[in-house]
C-alpha positions in Angstrom: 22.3 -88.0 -116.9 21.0 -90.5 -114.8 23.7 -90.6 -112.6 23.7 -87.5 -112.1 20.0 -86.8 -111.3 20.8 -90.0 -108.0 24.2 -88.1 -107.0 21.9 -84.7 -106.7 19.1 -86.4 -104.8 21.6 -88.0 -102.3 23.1 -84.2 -101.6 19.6 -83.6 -100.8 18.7 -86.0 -98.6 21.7 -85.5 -97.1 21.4 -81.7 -96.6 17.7 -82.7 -95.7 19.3 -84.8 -92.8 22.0 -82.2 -91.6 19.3 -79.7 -91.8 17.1 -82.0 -89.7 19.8 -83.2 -87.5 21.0 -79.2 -86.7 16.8 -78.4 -86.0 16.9 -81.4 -83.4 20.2 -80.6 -82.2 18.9 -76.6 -81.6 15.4 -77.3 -80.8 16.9 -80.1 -78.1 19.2 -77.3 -76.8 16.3 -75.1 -76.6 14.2 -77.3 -74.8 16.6 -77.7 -72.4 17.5 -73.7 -72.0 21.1 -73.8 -72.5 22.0 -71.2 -75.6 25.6 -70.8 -76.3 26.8 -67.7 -74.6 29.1 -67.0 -77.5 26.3 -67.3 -80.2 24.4 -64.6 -81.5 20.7 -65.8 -80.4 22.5 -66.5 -77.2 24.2 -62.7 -76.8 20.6 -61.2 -78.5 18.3 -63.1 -75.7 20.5 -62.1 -72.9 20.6 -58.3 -74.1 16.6 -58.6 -74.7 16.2 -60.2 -70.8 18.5 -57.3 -69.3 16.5 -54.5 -70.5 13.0 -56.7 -69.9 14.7 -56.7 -66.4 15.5 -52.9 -66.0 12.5 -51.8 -67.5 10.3 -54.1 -65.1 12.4 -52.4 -62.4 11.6 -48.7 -63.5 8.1 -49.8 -63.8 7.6 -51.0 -60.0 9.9 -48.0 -58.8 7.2 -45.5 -61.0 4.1 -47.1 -58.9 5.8 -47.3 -55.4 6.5 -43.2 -56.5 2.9 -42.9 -57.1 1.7 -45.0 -54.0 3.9 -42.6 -51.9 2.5 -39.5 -53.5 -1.0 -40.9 -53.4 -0.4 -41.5 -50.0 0.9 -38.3 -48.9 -2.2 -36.8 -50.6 -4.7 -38.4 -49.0 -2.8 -37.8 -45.4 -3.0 -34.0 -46.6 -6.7 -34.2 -47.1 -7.2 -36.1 -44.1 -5.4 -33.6 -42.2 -7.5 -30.7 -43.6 -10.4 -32.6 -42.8 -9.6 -32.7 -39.2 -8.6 -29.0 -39.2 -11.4 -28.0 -40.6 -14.1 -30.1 -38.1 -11.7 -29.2 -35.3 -9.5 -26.3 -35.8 -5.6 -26.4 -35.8 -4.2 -28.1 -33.2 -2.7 -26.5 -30.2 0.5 -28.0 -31.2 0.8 -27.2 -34.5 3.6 -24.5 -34.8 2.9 -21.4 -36.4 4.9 -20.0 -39.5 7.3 -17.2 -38.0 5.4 -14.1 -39.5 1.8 -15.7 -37.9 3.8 -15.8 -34.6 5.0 -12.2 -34.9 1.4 -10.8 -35.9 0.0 -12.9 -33.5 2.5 -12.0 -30.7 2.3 -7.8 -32.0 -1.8 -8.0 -32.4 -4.0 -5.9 -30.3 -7.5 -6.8 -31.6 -8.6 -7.5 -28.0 -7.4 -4.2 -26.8 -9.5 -1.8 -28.8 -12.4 -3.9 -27.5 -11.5 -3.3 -23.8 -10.4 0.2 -24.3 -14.3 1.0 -25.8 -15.5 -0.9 -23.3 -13.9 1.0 -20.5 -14.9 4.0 -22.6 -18.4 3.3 -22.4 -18.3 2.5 -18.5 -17.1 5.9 -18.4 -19.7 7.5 -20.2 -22.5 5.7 -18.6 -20.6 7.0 -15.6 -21.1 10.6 -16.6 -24.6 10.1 -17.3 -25.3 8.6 -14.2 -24.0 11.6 -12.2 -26.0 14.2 -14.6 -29.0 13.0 -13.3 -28.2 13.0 -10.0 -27.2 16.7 -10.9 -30.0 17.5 -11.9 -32.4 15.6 -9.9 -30.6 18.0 -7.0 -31.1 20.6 -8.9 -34.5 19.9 -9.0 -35.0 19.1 -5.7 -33.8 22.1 -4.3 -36.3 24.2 -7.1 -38.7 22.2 -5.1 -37.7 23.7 -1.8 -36.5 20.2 -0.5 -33.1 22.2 0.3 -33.4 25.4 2.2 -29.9 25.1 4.5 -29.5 25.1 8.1 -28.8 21.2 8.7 -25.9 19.4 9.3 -23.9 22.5 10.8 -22.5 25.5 9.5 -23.2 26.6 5.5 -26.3 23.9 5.8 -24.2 21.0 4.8 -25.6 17.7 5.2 -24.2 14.2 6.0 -23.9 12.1 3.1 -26.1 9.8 4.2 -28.9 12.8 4.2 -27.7 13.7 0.9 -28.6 9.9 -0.9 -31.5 10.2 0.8 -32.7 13.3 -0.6 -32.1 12.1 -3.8 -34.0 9.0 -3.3 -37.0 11.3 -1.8 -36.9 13.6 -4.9 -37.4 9.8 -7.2 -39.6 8.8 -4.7 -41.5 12.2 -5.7 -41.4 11.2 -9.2 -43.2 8.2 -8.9 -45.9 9.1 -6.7 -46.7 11.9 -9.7 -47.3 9.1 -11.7 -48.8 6.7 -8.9 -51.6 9.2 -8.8 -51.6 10.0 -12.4 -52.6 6.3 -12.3 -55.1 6.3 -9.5 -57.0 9.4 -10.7 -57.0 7.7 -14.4 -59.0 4.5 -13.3 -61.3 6.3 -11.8 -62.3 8.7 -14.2 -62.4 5.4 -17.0 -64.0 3.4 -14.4 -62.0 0.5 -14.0 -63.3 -2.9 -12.7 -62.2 -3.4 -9.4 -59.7 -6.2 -10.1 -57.8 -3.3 -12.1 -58.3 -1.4 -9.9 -57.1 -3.1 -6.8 -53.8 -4.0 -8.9 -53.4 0.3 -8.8 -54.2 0.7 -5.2 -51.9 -2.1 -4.3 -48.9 -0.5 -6.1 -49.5 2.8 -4.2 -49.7 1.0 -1.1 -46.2 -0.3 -1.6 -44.8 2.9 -3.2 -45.8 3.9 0.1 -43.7 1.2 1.5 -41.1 2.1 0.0 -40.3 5.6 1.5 -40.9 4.3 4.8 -38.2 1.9 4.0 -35.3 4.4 2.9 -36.2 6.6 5.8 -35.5 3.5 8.0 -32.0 3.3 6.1 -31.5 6.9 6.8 -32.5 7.2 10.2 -29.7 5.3 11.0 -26.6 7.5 9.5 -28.9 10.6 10.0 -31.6 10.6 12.3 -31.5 14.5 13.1 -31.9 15.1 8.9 -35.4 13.2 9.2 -36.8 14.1 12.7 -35.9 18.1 11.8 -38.0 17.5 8.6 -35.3 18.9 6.7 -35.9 17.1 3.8 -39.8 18.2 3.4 -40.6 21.6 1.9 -41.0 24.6 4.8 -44.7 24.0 4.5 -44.3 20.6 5.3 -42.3 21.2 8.0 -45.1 23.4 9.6 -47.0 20.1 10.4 -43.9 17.8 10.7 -44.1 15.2 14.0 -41.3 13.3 14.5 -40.6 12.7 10.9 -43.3 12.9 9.1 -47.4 13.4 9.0 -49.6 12.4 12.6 -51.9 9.7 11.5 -54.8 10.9 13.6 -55.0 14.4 11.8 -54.6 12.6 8.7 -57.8 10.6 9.0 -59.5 13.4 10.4 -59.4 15.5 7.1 -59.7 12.0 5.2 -63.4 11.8 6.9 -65.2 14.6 5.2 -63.3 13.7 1.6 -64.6 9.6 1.6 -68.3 10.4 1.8 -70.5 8.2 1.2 -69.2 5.7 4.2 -71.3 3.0 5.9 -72.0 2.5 9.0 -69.6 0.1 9.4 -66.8 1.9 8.1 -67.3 5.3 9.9 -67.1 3.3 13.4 -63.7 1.4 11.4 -62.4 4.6 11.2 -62.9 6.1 14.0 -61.6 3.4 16.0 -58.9 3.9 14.0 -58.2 7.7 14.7 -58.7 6.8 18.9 -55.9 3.9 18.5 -53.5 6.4 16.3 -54.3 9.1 19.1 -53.4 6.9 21.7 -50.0 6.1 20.3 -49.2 9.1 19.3 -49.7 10.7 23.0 -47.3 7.8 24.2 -44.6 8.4 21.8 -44.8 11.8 22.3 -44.6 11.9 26.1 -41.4 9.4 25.5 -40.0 11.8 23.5 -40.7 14.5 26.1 -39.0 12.4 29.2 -36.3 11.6 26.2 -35.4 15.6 25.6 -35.9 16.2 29.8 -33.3 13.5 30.4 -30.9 14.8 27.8 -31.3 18.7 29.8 -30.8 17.1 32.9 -27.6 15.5 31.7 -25.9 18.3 30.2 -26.9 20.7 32.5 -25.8 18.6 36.0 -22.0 17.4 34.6 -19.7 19.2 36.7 -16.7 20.8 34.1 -14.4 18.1 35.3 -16.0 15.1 34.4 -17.9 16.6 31.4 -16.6 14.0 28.9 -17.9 10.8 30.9 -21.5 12.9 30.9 -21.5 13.8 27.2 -20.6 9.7 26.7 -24.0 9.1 28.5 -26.0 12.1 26.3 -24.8 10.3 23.4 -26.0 7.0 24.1 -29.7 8.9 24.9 -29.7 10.5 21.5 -28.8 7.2 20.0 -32.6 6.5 21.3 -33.8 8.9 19.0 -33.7 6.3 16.1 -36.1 4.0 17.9 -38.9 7.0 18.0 -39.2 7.7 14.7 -39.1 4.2 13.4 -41.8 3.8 15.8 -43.7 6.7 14.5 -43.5 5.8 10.8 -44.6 2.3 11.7 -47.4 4.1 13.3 -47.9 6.1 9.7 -47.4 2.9 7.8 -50.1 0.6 9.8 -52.4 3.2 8.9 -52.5 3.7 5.5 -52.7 -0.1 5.4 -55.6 -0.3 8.1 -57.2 2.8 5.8 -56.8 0.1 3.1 -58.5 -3.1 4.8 -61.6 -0.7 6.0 -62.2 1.1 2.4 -63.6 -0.8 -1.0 -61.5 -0.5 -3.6 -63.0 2.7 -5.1 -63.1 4.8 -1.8 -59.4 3.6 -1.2 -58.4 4.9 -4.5 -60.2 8.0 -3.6 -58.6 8.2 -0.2 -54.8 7.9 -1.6 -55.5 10.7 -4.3 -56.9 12.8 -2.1 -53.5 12.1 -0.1 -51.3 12.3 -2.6 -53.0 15.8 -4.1 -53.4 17.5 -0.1 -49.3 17.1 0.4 -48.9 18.2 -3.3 -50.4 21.3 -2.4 -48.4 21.8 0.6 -45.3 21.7 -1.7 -46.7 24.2 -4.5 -47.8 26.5 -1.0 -43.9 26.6 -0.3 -42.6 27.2 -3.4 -45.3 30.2 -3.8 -44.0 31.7 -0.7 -40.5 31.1 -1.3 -41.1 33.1 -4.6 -43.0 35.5 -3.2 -41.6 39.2 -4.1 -40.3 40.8 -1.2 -40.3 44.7 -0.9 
């Protein structure tokens, strides 16, 4: 029994020592990384690092896939981001159906087509009141025929400025409305003056256009065809004589000082005096022209009828003259007069030639037997 208890414990030490010897042996091997190739551990480790390898590799392939996408995102949003601040660019190319509607659209030319549509009815308005401010001029009598040559047709430069008479008429209707308004409210004579001084250039302003049209027309004006027949019946050279003017403004401004009677007066001698001399160079003017005509021998009739021309051209020069002479004295009539009696004065213009024009459309209405 006893021998048999040693013999087991030496199997055991020595299986104790071939166990040790075989954990050195493997742990050495270990230490140093060398695995048999043919053992198991060895073929288990090597299977274990291949798919640690390829599953590493899938794993950095998945985030440069996401880095890309990421990327490509944020170069969309950028994009947008400038598109929306700036708008597309010029270069960026269209999709082929945005070229086509783009190429096919007409949104600009409905615009233009109304617009030229409007131009034409603004057009058509334009020449209805002309129509009718024709049509109203000649109710007024500012038409009766017989200038211009045969069926009383005028020049077109007579014609424009008819019509610009006939709106000149307008306005003086409401010039006076104005004049007779501040004084019945009894304006302060600031306001006042700001009324009279609009008259005074809507005054201005007639002798202006007939300036324009004495030089297409000068005949249309100097004939008075343009004025109502009354008119027509105290018509020198164009238009009224100062001097008679202030004559039947006198007994219409009372009370006037001293001062102011000898103003006017003066006035009326000067505008007599002027009158004579361009009425006496109109005379030699109208001998010259007979004297002209009447001497040519038939032969060299064109080279005389040259010369009469260039006379008549001289016919321009008098009546600008004249309605300088008009125009210096409604502003002289200004200068001498307060502000109330000028007011006064320029109504009592204004309402004297209004009647004149009511007198010739009575008598052109009158019924005849």
């Amino acid at each position: 029994m006893g021998l048999l208890i040693q013999e087991s414990s030496k199997s055991g030490e020595e299986s104790t020592d071939s166990g040790s010897s075989a954990l050195n042996t493997f742990s050495s091997k270990a230490d140093q990384g060398q695995l048999d190739p043919e053992s198991p551990i060895s073929k288990k480790a090597s299977s274990s690092n291949h798919q640690a390898a390829s599953f590493d590799q899938k794993h950095f392939q998945l985030q440069q896939n996401q880095q890309q996408q990421q990327q490509q995102q944020q170069q969309h949003i950028e994009m947008a981001n400038d598109n929306s601040r700036t708008g597309p660019s010029q270069n960026q190319a269209k999709p082929p159906q945005e070229k086509r509607k783009g190429a096919g659209s007409t949104s600009e030319k409905p615009l233009d087509a109304k617009a030229y549509v409007q131009q034409l009815e603004s057009s058509r308005i334009k020449l209805t009141q002309l129509e009718q401010e024709l049509q109203r001029a000649r109710s007024q009598g500012l038409f009766l025929g017989g200038c211009g040559g045969a069926g009383g047709n005028i020049s077109s430069g007579a014609a424009i400025f008819d019509m610009e008479y006939a709106r000149w008429l307008e306005d003086n209707h409401r010039h006076m409305s104005e004049l007779r308004t501040g004084l019945n409210a009894h304006l302060q004579d600031g306001d006042l003056r700001i009324i009279v001084d609009g008259y005074i250039s809507h005054y201005d302003e007639i002798f202006r256009l007939k300036g324009v049209a004495a030089k297409s027309d000068v005949f249309h004006l100097i004939t008075g065809m343009w004025t109502t027949a009354t008119e027509r019946c105290f018509l020198w050279m164009g238009g009224f004589r100062p001097s008679e003017l202030i004559k039947m403004l006198i007994t219409q401004l009372d009370p006037l000082t001293e001062q102011q009677v000898m103003g006017i007066c003066s006035l009326q001698h000067s505008s007599q005096q002027a009158e004579e001399a361009l009425s006496q160079g109109l005379e030699q003017l109208q001998q010259s022209l007979v004297e002209t005509i009447a001497s040519s021998p038939v032969l060299d009739g064109m080279q005389q009828m040259a010369v009469a021309l260039g006379k008549l051209a001289n016919l321009e020069g008098f009546v600008r003259q004249a309605d300088n002479l008009r125009q210096q004295t409604l502003h002289q009539l200004r200068r001498i007069l307060t502000v109330r009696q000028a007011a006064r004065c320029f109504l009592v213009i204004g309402e004297y030639y209004g009647r004149l024009r009511a007198l010739s459309s009575l008598w052109a209405s009158r019924p005849r037997e």
